[in-house]
N, C-alpha and C positions, 0 to 999 in steps of 0.2 A: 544797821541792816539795810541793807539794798532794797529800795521797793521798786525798782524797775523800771527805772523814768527816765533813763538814759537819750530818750527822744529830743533833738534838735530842734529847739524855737529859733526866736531871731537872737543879735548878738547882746541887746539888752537886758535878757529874762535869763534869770539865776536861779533854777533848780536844787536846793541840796540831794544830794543822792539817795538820802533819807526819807525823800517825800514819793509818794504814788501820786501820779498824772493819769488819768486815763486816756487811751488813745484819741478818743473823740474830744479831748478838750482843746481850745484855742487860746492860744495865751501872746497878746502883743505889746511891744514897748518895755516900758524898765517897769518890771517882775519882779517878785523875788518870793520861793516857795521856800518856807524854812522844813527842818530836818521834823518828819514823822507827820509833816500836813495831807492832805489827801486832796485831789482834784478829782471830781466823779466826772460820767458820762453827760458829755454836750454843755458844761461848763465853758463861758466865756469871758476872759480876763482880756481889758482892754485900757495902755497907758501911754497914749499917745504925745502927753506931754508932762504931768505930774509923775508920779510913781504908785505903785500898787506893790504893799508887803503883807504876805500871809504868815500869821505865827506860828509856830512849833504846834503841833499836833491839831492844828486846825482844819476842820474837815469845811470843803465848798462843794456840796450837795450839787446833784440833778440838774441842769437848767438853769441855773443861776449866772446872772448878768453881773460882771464888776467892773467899772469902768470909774472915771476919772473926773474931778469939777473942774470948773474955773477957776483955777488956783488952788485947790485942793486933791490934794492926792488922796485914795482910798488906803486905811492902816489897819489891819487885822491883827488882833494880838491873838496871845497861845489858846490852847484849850477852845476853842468856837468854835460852833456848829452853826454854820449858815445855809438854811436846810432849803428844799427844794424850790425853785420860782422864784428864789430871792434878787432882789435888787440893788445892788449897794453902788451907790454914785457920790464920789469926792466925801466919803465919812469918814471917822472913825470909831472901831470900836473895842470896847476893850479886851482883856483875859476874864476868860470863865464865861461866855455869853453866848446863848442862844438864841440865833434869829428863827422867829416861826415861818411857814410855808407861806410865801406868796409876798412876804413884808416889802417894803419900798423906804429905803431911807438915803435921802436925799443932800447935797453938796453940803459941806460945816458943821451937819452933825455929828453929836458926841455922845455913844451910850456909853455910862459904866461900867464897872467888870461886875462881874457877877451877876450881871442881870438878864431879863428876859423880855426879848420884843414877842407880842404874840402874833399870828398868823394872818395875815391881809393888812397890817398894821400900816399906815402912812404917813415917814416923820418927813415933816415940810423941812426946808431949809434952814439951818443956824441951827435944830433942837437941840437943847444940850439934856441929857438923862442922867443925874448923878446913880453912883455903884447902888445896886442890891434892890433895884428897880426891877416892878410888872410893868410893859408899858403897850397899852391898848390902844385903838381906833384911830382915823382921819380926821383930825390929824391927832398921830397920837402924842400921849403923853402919858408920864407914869402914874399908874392907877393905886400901887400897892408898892410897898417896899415888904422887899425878902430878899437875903442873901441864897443866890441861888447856884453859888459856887462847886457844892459836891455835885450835885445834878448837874448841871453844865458840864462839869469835867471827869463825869461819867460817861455823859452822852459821848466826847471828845473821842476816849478813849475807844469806846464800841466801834467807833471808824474807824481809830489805828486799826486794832485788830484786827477788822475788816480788809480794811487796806493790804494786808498783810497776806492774808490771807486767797486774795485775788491774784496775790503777785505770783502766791501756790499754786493756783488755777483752783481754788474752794472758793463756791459760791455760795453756803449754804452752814457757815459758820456758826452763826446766830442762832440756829435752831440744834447745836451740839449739846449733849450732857455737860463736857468738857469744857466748853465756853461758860453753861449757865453757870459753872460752879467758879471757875474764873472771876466770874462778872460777881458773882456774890462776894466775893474776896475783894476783889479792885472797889466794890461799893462801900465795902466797912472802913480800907482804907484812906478813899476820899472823908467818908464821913468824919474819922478823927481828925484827918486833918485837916477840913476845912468848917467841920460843925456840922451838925445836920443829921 
């Protein structure tokens, strides 16, 4: 599917045709937006000398800052929702993960897949967060384990469709019959397949 991102960055930054950019987002250096990711409004991707790679159906919220460490490149795996205000600088992080509104996570970090940073959350440099992680406060650290995989890549999906749906010029998706009964369906089938 075409989500419309045929927009022209510089000669570094690799689009799949598959992913939705939105016009106001800025994206510099070696990029790479894998097939069904989404880039929302005022999004800024900056890789000036490392690299920055977004996974497959990974959604980068609102206002969100990604940029690059000292020696460390920022790595987004599939399925992520890295949601509004967020900060990501030289980390990585894995499949199935939700960063909360506002989190800051800093050059060498490593969260696992399935897990969940919460919102204002602040991981200082080097944190390493094994998979199926809660992980709270400044500086954070995990509080709780839970596989948090079908929720995660719930949330994932709800931006595809979004996504998708923009490109239709529907703004107003999420509030559909059509959608809710969707959404009840795509939730059972995370659930078998990831538990939950």
């Amino acid at each position: 599917m075409d989500m419309g991102s045929a927009r022209a960055f510089g000669p570094d930054v690799a689009v799949d045709p598959g992913a939705f950019v939105h016009p106001s987002a800025q994206i510099y250096g070696k990029v790479s937006v894998a097939a069904g990711a989404s880039i929302w409004p005022n999004v800024v991707v900056r890789a000036e000398s490392q690299e920055v790679a977004i996974g497959r159906r990974t959604n980068i919220q609102d206002f969100v800052m990604i940029h690059v460490g000292n020696g460390t490149g920022t790595i987004i795996g599939e399925d992520c929702s890295i949601t509004h205000h967020v900060t990501l600088h030289g980390c990585r992080i894995g499949d199935r993960v939700l960063v909360g509104i506002g989190a800051t996570i800093m050059d060498g970090c490593v969260i696992g897949e399935n897990s969940i940073v919460a919102g204002q959350a602040f991981l200082k440099e080097g944190t390493v967060i094994p998979p199926n992680s809660i992980v709270m406060g400044a500086p954070g650290k995990a509080v709780k384990e839970r596989n948090s995989a079908a929720a995660n890549a719930f949330n994932a999906w709800m931006y595809r469709e979004n996504a998708a749906a923009y490109v239709r010029g529907e703004h107003r998706l999420w509030a559909t019959e059509t959608f809710a009964e969707d959404a009840r369906v795509e939730r059972g089938r995370l659930a078998a397949l990831y538990g939950g």
